[in-house]
ROTI-583866 format. One record per residue: chain; residue in one letter; x, y, z of N, C-alpha, C, CB in turn. Coordinates in steps of 0.05 Angstrom, whole numbers. Glycine has a CB too. Layout:
A:a:X:Y:Z:X:Y:Z:X:Y:Z:X:Y:Z
...
END
This chain:
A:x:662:896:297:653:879:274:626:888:265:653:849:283
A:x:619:891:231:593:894:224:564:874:231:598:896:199
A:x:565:872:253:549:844:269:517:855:264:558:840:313
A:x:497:838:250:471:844:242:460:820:256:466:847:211
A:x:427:830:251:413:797:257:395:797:245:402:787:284
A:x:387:766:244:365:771:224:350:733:231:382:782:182
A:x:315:736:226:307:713:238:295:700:210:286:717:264
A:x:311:674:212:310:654:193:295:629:195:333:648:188
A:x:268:625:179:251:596:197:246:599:228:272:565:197
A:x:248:625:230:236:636:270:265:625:285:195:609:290
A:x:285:620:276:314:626:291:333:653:287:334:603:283
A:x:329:661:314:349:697:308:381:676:297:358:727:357
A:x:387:697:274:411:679:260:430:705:267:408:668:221
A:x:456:711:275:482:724:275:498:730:237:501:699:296
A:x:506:744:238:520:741:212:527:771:214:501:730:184
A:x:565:771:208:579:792:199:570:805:170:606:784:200
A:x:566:828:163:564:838:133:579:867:121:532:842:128
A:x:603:861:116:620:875:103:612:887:77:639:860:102
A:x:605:912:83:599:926:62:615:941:42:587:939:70
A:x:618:938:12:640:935:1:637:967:-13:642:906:-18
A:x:667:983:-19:666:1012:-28:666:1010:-47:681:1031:-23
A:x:654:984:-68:655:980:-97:628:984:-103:666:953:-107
A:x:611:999:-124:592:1008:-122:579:972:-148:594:1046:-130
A:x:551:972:-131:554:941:-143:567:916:-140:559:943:-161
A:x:580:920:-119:605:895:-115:582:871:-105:637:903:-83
A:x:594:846:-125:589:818:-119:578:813:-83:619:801:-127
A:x:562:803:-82:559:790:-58:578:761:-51:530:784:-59
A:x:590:759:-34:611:730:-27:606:720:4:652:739:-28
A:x:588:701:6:585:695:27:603:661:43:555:697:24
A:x:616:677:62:631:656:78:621:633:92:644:668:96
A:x:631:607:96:605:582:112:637:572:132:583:544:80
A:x:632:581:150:644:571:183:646:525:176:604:585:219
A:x:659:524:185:661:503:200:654:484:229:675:506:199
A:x:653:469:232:631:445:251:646:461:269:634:403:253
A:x:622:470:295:638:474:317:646:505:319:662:454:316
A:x:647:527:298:658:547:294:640:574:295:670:543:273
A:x:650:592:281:634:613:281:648:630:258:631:626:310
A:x:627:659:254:640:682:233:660:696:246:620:704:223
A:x:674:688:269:701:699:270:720:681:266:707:712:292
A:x:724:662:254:741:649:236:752:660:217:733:632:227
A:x:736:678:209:739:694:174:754:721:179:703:703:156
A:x:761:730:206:767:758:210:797:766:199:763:765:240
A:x:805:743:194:826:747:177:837:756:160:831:740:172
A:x:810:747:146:807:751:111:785:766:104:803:722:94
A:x:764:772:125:730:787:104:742:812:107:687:786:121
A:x:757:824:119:765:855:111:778:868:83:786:863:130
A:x:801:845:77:805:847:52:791:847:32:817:837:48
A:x:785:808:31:757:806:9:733:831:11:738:774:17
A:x:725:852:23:709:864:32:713:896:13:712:861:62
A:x:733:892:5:745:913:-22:746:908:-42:768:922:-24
A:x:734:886:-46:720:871:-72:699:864:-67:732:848:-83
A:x:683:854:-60:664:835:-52:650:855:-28:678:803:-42
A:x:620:850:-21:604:843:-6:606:824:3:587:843:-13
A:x:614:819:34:620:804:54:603:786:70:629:819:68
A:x:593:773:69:570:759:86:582:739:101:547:747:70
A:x:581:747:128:599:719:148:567:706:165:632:738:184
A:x:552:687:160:540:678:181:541:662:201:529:674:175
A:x:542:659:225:539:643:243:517:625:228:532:657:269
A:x:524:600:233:504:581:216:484:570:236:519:553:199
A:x:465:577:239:452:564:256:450:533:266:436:570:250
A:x:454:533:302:466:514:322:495:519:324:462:485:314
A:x:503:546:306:534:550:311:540:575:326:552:551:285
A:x:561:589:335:573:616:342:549:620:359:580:639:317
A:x:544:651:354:520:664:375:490:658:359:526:705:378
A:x:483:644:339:459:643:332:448:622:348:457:640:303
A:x:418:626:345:399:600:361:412:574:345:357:603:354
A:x:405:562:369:403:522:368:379:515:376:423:503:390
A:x:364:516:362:331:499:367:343:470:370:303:500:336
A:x:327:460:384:334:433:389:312:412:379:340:431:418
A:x:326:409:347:317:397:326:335:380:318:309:413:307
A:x:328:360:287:352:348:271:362:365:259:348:329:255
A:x:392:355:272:402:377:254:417:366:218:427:393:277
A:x:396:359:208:406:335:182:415:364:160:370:308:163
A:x:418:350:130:435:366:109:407:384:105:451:346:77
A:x:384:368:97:356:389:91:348:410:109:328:373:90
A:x:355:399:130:351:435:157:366:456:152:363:434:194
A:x:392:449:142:417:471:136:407:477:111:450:460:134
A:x:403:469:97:396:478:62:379:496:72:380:454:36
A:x:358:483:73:330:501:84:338:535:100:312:477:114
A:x:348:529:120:359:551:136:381:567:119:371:538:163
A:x:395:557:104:412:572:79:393:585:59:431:549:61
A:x:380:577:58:355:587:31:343:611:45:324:560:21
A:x:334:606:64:320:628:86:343:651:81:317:615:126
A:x:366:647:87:371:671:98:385:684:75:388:669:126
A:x:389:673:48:402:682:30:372:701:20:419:656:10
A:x:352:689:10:332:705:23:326:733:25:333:700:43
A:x:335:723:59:324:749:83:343:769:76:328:741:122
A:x:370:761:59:384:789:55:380:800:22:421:785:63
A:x:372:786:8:367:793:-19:384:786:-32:363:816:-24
A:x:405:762:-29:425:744:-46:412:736:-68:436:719:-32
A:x:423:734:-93:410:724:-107:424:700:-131:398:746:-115
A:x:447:707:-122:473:691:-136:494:706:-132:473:686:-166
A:x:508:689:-105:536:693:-91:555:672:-97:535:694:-61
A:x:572:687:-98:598:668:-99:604:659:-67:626:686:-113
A:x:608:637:-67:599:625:-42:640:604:-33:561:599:-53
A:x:641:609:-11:663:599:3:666:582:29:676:618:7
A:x:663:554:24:653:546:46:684:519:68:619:530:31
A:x:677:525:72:700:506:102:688:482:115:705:527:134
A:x:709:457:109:703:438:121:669:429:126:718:443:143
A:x:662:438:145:628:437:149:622:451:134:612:444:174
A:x:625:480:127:616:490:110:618:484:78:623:508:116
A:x:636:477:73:645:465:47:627:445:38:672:453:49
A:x:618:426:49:601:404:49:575:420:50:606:383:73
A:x:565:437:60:542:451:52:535:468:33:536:461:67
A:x:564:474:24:566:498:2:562:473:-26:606:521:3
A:x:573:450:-18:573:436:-45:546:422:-36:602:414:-53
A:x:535:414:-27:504:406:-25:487:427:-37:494:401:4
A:x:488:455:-33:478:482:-36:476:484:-66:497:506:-22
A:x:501:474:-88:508:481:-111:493:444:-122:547:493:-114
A:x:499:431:-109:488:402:-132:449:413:-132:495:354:-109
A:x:438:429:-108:413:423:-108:397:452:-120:404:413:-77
A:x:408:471:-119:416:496:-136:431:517:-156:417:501:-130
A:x:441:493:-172:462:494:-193:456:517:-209:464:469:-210
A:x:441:541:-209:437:567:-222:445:587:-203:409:573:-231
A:x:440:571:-180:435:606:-163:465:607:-133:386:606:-137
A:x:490:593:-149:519:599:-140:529:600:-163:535:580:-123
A:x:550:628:-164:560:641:-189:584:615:-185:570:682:-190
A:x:608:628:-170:628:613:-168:628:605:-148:648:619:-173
A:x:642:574:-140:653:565:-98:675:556:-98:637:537:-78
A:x:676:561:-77:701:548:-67:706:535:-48:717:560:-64
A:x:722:509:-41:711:489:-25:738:490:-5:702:458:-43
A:x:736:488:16:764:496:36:759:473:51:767:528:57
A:x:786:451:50:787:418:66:751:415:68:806:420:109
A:x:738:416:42:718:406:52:710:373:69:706:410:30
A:x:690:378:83:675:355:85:667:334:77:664:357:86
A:x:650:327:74:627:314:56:645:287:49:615:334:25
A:x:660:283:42:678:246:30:689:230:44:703:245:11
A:x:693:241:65:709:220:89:685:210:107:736:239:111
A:x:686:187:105:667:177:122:677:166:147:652:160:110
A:x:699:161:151:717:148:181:725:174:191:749:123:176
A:x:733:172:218:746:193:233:769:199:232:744:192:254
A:x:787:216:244:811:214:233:829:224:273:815:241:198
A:x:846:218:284:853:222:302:845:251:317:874:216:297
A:x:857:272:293:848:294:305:817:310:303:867:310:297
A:x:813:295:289:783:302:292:759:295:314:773:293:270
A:x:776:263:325:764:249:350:767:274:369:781:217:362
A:x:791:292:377:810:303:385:780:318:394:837:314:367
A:x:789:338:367:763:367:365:740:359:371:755:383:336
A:x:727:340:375:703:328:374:708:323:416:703:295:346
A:x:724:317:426:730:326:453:726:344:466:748:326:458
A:x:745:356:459:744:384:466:717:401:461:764:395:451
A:x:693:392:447:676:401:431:644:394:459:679:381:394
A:x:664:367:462:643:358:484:652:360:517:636:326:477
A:x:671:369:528:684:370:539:702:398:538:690:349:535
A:x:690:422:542:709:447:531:728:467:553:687:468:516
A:x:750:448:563:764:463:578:782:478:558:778:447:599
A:x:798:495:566:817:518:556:836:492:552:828:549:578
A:x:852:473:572:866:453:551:862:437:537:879:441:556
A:x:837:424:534:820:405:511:828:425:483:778:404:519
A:x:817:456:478:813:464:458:842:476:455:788:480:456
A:x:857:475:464:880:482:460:902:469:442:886:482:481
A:x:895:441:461:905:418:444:893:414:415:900:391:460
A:x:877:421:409:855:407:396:859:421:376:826:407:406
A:x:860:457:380:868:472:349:893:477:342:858:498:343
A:x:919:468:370:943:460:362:948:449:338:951:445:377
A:x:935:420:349:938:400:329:929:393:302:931:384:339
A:x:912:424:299:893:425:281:913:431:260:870:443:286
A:x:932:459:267:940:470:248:981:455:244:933:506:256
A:x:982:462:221:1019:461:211:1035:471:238:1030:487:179
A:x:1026:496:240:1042:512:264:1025:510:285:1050:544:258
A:x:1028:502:306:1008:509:325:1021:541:348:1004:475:345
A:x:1034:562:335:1043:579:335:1013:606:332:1067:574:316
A:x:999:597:310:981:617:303:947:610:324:979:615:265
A:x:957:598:333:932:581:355:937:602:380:939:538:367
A:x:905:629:381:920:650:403:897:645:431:919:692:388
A:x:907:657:449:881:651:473:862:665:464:885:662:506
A:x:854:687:446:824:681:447:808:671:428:812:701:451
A:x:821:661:417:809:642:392:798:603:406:844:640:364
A:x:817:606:439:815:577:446:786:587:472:853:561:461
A:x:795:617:485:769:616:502:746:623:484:769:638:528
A:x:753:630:465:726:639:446:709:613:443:735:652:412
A:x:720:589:437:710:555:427:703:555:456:736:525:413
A:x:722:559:471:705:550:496:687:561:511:718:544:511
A:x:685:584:503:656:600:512:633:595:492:660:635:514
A:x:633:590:472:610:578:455:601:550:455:615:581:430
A:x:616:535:463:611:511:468:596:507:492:633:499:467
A:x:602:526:512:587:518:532:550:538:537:611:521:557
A:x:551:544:516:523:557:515:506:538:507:521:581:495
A:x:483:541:522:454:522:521:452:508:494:423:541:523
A:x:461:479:495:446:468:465:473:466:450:419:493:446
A:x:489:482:451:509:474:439:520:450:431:521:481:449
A:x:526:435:454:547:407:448:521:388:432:564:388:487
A:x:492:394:444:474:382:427:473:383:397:453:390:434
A:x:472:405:384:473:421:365:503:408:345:475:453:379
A:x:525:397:361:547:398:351:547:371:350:568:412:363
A:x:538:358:360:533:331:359:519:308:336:520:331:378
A:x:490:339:335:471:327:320:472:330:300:452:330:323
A:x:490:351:288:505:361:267:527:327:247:529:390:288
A:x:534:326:264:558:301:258:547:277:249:575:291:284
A:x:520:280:256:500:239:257:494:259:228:459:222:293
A:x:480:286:231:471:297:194:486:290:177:471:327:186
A:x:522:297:182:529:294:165:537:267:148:541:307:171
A:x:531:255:177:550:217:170:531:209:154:554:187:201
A:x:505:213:162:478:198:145:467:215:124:451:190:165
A:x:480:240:111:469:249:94:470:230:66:479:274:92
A:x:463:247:42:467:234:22:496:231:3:448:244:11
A:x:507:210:-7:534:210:-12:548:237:-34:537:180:-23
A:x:562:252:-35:568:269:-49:571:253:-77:590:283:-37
A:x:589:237:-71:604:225:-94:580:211:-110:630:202:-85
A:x:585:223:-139:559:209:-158:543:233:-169:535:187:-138
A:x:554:256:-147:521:276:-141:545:297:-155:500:284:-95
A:x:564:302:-144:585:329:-157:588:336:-178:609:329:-155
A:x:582:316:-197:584:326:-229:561:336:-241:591:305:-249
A:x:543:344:-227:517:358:-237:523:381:-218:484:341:-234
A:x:544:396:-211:558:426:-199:560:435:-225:590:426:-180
A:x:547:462:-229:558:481:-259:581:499:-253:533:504:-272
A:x:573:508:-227:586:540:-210:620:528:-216:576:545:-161
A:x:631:547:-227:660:545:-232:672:543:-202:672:571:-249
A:x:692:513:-184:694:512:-168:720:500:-160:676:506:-162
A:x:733:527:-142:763:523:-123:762:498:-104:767:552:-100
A:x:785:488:-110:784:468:-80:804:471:-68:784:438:-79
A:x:807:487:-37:837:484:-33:845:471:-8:850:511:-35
A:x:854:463:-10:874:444:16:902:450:31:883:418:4
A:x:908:450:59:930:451:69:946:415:61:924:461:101
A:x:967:418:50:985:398:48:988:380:78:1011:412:38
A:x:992:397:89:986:383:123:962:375:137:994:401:144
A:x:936:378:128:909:372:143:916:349:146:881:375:130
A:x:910:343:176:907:315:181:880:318:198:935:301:197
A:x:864:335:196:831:338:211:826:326:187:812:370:220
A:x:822:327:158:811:323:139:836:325:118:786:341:137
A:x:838:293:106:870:296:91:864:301:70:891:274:89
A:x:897:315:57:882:325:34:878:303:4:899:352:27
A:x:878:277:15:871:246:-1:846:255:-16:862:215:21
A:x:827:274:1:804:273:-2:798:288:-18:792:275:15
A:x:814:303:-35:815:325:-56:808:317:-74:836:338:-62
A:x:810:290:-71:798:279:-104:771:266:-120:813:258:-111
A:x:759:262:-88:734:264:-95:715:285:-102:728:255:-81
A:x:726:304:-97:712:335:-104:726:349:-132:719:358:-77
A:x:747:334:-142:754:338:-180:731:329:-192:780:318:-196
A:x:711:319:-179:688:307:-197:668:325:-211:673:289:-181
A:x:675:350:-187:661:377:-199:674:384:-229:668:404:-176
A:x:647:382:-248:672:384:-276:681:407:-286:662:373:-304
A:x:682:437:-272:691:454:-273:709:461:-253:676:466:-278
A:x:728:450:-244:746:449:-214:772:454:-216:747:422:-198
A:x:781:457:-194:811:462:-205:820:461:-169:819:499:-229
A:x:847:442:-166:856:444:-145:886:455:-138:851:422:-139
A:x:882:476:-110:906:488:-100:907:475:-67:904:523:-103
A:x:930:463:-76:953:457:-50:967:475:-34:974:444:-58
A:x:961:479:-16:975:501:6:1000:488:23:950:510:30
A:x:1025:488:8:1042:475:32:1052:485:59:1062:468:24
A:x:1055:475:72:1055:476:101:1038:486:115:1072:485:109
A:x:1017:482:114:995:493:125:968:467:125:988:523:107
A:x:960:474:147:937:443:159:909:456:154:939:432:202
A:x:886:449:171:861:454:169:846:478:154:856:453:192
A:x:856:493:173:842:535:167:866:548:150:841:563:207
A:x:863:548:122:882:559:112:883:599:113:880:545:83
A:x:853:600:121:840:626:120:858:637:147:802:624:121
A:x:866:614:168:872:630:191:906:624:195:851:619:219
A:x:907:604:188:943:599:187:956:614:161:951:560:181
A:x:945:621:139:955:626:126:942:646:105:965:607:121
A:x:935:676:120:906:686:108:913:698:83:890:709:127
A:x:944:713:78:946:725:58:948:715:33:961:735:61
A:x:968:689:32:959:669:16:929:658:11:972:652:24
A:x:918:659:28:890:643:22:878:666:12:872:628:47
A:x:878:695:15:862:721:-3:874:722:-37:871:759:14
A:x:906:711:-32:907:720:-58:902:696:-77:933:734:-64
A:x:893:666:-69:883:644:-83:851:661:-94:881:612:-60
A:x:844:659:-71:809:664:-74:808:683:-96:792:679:-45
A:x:824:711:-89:813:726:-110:822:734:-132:807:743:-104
A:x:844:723:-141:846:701:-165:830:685:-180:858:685:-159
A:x:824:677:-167:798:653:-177:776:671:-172:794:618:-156
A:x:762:688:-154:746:699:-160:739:718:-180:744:702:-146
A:x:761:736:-180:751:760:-199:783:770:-215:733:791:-175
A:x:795:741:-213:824:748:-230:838:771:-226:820:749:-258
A:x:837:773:-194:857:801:-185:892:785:-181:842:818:-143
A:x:913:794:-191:932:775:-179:945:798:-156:958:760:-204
A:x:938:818:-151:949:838:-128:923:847:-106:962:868:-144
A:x:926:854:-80:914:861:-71:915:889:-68:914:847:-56
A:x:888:894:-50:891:925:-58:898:930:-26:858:945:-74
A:x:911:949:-25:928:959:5:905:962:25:946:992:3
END
């Protein structure tokens, strides 16, 4: 993997960067989910990566980057997003963000509405304010990380629990149990519950913006799709049979949504 580092607000930050054979190619930076890391995306940043400039970061308190043991509220992540878009010389990316990430990618665009070209929002975050069974689930396993906790946990996550492989379950469970972690993942969740309400705030989004959803999420249903039409340039795609990570249950489909909507390719390139 193209694995770099780089120190953001004095935290060494992790982040994959796929360098693209398009001379000038767009920068597209990927945002992980609660609990996750930039190998979530290994699915898909190789492809997108023949279009696009690739940017996978470990978000800091996530994957292999530091967890200072701070709040971890919506203004630390912005802040630490600003830093590092930054530290690499981003200057307007098209930006793709997941569940946790999604909710930061759309916080990112209401409070910086010039400087995201296009986003795209994957089962975001940010509107559900109650829990939902399987999320109590992941939130277990999260605090608690045996090989059957997380097993169960991204089973249940996805449509098929067929594409759920062992090292994708010891991988959660070897990050989880690194220093600060379950803290980090914790303090993450009180950020998100008590941030500020999306809804009200989305229609001041300019960045032309994807929303897409597995027909099956039951981590985050896809009811919740409709609070994020509020973005007034939006447009929503339904993924059927497919739950949480559409990027990982269902990557080819999810490259040829994205880059569609990104740069109006309807074929990929081999």
């Amino acid at each position: 993997m193209p694995q770099r580092m780089t120190k953001v607000n004095g935290h060494t930050t992790r982040y994959l960067d796929y360098g693209s054979p398009v001379k000038g190619a767009k920068d597209l930076v990927l945002l992980h989910g609660l609990g996750a890391s930039s190998e979530r995306w290994l699915l898909v940043a190789p492809t997108l990566s023949k279009y696009f400039r690739v940017i996978v970061p470990d978000v800091v308190g996530f994957g292999y980057s530091d967890k200072p043991t701070v709040e971890y509220t919506m203004d630390f992540f912005i802040d630490f997003f600003d830093g590092f878009l930054q530290n690499l010389g981003i200057e307007k990316p098209h930006l793709v963000g997941s569940s946790f990430g999604g909710h930061l990618a759309a916080e990112y665009a209401i409070r910086n509405k010039r400087r995201i070209d296009k986003m795209a929002l994957v089962s975001p975050a940010g509107a559900m304010r109650t829990s939902t069974p399987i999320l109590d689930q992941y939130i277990m396993a999260a605090l608690y990380p045996t090989f059957e906790n997380a097993l169960k946990a991204f089973s249940d996550m996805a449509h098929d629990p067929s594409i759920v492989t062992e090292e994708m379950v010891v991988d959660f469970v070897k990050r989880m149990n690194l220093p600060n972690a379950k803290y980090a993942f914790m303090s993450t969740l009180l950020g998100m519950r008590y941030s500020l309400p999306l809804r009200g705030r989305l229609s001041s989004v300019i960045a032309p913006t994807l929303i897409m959803w597995g027909d099956e999420d039951r981590m985050i249903p896809v009811q919740y799709a409709k609070d994020f039409r509020e973005v007034p340039n939006s447009e929503l795609v339904v993924i059927k049979d497919c739950g949480h990570t559409p990027y990982v249950e269902k990557p080819m489909t999810f490259n040829r949504i994205i880059l569609k909507f990104l740069a109006g390719k309807e074929e990929l390139v081999p």
